[in-house]
VEXKEVO-586552 format. One record per residue: x, y, z of N, C-alpha, C, O in turn; residue in three letters. Coordinates in steps of 0.05 Angstrom, whole numbers. Layout:
% residues N
<pt <X,Y,Z>,<X,Y,Z>,<X,Y,Z>,<X,Y,Z>,ALA>;
...
This chain:
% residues 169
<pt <17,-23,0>,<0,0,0>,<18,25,0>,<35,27,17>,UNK>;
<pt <14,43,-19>,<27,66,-22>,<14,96,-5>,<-9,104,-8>,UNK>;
<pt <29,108,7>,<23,130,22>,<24,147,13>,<47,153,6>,UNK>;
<pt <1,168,5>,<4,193,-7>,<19,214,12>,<25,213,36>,UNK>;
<pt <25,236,-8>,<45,254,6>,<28,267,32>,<4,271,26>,UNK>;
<pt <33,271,48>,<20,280,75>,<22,321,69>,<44,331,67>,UNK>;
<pt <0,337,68>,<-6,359,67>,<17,377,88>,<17,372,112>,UNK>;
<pt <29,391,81>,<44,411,98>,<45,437,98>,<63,449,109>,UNK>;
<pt <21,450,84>,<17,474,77>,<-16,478,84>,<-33,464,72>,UNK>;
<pt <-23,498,103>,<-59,508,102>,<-70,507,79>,<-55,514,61>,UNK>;
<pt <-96,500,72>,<-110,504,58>,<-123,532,54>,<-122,547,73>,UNK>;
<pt <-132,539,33>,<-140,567,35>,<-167,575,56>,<-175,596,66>,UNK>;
<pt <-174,551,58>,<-200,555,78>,<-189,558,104>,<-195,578,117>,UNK>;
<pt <-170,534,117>,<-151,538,137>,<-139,562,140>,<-136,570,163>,UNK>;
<pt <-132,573,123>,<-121,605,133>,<-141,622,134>,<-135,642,146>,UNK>;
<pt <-165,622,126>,<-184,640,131>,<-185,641,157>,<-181,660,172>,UNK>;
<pt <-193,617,164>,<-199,609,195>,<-171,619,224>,<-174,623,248>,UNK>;
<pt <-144,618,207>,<-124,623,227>,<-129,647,225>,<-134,660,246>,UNK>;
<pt <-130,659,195>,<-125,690,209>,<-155,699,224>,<-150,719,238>,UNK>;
<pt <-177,692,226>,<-197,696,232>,<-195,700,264>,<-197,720,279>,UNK>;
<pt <-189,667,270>,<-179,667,304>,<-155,685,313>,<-153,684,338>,UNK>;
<pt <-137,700,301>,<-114,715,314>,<-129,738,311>,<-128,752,331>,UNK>;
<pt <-144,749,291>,<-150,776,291>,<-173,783,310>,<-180,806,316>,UNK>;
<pt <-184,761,317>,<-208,767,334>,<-193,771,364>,<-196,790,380>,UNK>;
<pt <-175,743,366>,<-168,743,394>,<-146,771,403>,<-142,779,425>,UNK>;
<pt <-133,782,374>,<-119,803,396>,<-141,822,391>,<-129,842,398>,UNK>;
<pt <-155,828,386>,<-179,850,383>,<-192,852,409>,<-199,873,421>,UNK>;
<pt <-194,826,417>,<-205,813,438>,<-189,829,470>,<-198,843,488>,UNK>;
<pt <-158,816,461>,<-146,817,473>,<-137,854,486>,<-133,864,508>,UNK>;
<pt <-139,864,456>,<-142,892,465>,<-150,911,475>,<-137,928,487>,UNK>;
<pt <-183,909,470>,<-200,909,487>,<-205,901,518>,<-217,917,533>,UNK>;
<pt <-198,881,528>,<-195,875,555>,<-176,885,565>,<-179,892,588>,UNK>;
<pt <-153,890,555>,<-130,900,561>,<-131,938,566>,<-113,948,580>,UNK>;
<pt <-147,951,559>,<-146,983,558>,<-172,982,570>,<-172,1003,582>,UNK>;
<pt <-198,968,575>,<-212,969,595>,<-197,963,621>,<-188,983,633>,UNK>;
<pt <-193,942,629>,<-169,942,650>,<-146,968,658>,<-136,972,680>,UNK>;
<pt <-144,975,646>,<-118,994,650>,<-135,1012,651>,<-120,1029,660>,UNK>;
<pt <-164,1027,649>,<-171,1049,650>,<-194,1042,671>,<-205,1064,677>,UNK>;
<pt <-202,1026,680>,<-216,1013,704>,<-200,1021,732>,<-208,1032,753>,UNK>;
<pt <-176,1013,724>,<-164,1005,753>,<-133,1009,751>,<-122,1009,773>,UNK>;
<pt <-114,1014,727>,<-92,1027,731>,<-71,1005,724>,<-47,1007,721>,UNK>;
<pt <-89,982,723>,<-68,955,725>,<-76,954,700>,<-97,957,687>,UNK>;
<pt <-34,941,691>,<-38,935,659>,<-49,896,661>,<-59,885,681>,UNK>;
<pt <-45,887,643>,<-49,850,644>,<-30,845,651>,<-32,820,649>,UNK>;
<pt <-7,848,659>,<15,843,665>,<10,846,688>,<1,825,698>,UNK>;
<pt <11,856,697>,<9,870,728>,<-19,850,743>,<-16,841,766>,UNK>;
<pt <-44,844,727>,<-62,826,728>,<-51,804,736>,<-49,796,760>,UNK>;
<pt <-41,790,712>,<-24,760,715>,<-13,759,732>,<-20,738,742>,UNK>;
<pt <6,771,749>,<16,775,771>,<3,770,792>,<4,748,804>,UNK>;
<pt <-16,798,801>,<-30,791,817>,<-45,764,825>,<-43,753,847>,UNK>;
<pt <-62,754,802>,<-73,730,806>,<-62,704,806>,<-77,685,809>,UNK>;
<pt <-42,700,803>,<-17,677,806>,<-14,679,834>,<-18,658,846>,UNK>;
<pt <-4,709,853>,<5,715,871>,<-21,705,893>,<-20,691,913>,UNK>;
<pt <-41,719,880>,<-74,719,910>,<-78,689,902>,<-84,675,921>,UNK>;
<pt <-75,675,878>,<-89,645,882>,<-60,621,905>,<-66,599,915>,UNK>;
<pt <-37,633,907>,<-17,621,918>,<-17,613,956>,<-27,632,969>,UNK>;
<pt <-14,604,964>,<-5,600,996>,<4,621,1002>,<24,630,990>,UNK>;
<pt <-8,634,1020>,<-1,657,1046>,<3,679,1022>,<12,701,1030>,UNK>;
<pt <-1,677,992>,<-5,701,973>,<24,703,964>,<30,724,952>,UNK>;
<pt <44,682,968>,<76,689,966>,<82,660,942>,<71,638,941>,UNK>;
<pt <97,669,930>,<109,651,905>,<143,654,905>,<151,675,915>,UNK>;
<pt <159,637,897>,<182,640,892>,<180,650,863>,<162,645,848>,UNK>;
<pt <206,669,857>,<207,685,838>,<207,662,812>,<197,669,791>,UNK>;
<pt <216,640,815>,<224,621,794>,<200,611,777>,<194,605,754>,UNK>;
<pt <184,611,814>,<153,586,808>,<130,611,791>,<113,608,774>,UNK>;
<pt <138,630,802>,<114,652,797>,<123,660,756>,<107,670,740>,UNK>;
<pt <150,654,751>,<154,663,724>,<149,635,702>,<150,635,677>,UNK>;
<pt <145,614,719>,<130,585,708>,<97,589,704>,<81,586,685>,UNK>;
<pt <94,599,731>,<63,600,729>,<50,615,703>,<34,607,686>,UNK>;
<pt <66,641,707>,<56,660,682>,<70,658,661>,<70,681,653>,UNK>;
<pt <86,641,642>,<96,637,622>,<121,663,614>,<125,674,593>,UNK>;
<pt <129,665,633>,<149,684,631>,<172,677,636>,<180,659,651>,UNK>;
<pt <189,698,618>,<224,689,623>,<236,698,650>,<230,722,652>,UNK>;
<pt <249,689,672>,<253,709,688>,<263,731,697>,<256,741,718>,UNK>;
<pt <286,744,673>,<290,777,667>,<265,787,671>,<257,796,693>,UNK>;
<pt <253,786,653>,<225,792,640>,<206,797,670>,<198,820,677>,UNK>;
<pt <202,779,682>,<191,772,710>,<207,798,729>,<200,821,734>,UNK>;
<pt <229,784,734>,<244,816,751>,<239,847,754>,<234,861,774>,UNK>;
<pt <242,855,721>,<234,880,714>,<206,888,709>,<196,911,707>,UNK>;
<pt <194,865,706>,<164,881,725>,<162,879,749>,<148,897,759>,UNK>;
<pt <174,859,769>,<168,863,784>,<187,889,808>,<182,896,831>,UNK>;
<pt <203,894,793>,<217,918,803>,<195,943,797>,<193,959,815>,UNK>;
<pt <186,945,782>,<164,968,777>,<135,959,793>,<121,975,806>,UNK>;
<pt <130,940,791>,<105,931,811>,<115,939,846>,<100,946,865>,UNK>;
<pt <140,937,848>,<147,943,875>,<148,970,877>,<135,978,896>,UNK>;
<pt <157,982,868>,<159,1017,866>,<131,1017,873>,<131,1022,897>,UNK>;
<pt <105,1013,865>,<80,1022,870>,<69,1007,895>,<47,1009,905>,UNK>;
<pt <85,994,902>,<71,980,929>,<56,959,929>,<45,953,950>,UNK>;
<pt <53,939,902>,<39,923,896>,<53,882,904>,<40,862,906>,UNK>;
<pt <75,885,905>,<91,859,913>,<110,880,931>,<117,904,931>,UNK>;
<pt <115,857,945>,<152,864,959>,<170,829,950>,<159,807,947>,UNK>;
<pt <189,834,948>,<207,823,940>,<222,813,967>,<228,830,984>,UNK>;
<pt <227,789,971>,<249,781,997>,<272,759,996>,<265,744,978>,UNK>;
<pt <289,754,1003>,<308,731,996>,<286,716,1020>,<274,721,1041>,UNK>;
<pt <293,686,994>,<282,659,1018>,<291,650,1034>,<314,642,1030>,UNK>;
<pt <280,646,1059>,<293,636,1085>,<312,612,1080>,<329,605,1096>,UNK>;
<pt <306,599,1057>,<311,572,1058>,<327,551,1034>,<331,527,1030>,UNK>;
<pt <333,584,1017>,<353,586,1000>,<366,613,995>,<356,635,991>,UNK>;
<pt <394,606,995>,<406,645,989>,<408,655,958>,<419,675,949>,UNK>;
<pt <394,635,945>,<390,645,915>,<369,648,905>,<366,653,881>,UNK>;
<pt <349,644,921>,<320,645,917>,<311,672,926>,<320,683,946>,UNK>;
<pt <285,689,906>,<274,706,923>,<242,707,914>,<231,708,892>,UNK>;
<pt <230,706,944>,<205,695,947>,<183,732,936>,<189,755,942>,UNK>;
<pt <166,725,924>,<149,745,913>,<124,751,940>,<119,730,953>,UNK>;
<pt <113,769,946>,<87,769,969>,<78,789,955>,<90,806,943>,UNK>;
<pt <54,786,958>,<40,805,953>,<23,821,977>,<10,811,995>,UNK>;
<pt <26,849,972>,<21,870,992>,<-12,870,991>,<-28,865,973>,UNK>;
<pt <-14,877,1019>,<-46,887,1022>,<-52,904,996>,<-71,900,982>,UNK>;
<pt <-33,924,993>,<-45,949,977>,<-38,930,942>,<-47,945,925>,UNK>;
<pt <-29,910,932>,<-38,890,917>,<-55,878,913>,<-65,876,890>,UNK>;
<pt <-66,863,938>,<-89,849,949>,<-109,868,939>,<-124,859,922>,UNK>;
<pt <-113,899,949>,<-130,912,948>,<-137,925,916>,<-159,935,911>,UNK>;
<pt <-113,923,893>,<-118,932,874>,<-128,905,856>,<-141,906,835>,UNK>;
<pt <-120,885,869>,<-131,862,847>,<-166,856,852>,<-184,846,839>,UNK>;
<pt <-160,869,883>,<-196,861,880>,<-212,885,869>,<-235,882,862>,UNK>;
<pt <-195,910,868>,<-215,927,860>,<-209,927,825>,<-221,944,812>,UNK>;
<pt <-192,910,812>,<-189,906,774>,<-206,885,772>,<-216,883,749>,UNK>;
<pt <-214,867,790>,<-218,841,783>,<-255,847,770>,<-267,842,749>,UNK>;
<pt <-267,863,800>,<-299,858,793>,<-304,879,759>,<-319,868,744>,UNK>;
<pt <-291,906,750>,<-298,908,723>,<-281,897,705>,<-282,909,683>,UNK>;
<pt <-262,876,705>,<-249,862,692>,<-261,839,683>,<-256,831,660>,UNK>;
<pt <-278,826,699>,<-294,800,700>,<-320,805,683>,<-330,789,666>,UNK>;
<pt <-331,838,693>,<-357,841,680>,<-346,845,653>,<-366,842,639>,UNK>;
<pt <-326,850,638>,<-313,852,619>,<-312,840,607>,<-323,846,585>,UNK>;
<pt <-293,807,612>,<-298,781,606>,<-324,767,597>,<-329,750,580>,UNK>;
<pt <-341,779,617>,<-367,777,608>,<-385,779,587>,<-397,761,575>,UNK>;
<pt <-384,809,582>,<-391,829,564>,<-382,819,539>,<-399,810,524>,UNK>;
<pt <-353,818,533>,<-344,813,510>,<-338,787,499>,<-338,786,474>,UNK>;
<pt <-332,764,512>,<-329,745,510>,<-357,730,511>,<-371,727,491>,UNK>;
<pt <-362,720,538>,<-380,704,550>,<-409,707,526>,<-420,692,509>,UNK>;
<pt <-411,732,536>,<-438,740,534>,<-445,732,492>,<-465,723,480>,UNK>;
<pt <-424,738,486>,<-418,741,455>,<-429,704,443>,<-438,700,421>,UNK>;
<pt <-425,688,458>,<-420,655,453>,<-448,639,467>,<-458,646,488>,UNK>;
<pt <-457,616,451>,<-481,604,466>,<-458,582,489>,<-434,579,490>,UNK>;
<pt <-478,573,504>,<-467,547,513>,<-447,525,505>,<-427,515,515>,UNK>;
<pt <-463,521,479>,<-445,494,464>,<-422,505,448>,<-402,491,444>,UNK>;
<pt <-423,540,435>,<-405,548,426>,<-383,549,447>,<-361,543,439>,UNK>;
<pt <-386,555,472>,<-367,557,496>,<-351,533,499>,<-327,535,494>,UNK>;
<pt <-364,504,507>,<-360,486,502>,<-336,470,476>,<-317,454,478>,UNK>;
<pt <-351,482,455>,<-330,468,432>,<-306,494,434>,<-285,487,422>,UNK>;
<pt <-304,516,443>,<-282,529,446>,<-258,513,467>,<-234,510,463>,UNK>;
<pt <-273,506,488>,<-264,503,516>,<-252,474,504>,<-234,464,516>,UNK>;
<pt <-259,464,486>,<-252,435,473>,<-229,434,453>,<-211,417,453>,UNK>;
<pt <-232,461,431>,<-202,466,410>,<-183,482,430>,<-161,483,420>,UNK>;
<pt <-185,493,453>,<-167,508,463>,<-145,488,479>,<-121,490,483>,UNK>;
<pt <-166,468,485>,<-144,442,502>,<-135,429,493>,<-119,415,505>,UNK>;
<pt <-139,425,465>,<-130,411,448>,<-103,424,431>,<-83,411,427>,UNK>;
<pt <-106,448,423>,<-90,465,421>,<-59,458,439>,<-38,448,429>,UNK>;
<pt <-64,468,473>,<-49,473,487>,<-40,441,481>,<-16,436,478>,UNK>;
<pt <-62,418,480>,<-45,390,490>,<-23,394,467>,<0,385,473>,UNK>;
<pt <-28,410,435>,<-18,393,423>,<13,415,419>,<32,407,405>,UNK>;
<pt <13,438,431>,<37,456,434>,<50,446,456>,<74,451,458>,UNK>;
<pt <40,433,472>,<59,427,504>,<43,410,522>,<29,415,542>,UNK>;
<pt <51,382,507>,<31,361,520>,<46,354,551>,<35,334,562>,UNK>;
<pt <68,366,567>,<78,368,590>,<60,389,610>,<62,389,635>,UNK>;
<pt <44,405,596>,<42,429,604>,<20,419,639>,<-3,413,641>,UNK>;
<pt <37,421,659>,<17,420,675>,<10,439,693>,<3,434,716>,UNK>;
<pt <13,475,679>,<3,488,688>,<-34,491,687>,<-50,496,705>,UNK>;
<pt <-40,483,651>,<-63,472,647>,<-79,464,661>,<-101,474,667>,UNK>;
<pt <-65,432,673>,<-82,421,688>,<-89,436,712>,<-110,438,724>,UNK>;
<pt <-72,444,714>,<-75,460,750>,<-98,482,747>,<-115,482,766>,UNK>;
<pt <-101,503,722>,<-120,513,726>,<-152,505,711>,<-174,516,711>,UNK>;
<pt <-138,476,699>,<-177,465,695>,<-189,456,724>,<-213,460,732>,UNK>;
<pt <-160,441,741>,<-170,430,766>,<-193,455,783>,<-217,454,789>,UNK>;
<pt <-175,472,784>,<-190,504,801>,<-208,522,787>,<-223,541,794>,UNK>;
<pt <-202,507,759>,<-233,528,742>,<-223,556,742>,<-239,575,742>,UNK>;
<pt <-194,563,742>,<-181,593,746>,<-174,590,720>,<-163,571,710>,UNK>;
<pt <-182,615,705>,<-168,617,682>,<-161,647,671>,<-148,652,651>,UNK>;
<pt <-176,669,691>,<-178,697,685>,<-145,706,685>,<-139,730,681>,UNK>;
């Protein structure tokens, strides 16, 4: 039995559809992003942060685990969080329990800005996303998105961690 050549190029319909899903989702993405920032002062960055930080034990992450959690390099991680500290939003500490480690906390006055981004951030989510999709459309999204991630980083067990907790904001 002879094997035909296996396809390695999109179809023209297939690229309709890629560019369809990137242009929507940073549109998407833009949108939540400058509501946010004009809501509450916090960019998505500063978001991701926070909510990595408030879903964590005693609200504290190691700098290493917290730049795993949020898909970040850890330069990258540092120098925001050197500017998140200037505003009073994390403090920064060496770990008791390593001298190369430094543990991330998050400040009350953190605590207090993520809860006050989170409730018109969510109604946001809502608004633009949620509200936009039926049930089953939600569903078969919630179905190519995991499939997606299985098939970019089938190790990925940040994933699991936030289907376990239903956290995905």
């Amino acid at each position: 039995m002879t094997q035909g050549k296996r396809r390695t190029m999109p179809t023209r319909e297939e690229l309709r559809i890629w560019r369809n899903y990137i242009e929507t989702t940073e549109t998407l993405r833009t949108r939540l992003e400058g509501r946010l920032q004009s809501e509450s002062s916090l960019s998505s960055a500063d978001y991701r942060v926070l909510l990595a930080l408030s879903e964590a034990d005693d609200r504290t992450l190691r700098s290493s685990e917290l730049a795993e959690r949020i898909g970040w390099q850890r330069s990258r991680l540092s120098h925001h969080l050197a500017r998140m500290e200037k505003r009073g939003l994390v403090r920064r500490a060496p770990c008791p329990d390593d001298v190369h480690g430094i543990d991330v906390h998050l400040t009350d006055l953190g605590a207090e800005s993520f809860r006050h981004g989170s409730v018109p951030h969510l109604r946001d989510v809502y608004e633009l996303f949620v509200d936009a999709l039926t049930p089953e459309q939600l569903a078969g999204l919630d179905e190519a998105t995991t499939a997606l991630r299985r098939h970019l980083d089938p190790d990925d067990t940040g994933l699991a961690r936030r289907r376990e907790t239903g956290r995905n904001s």
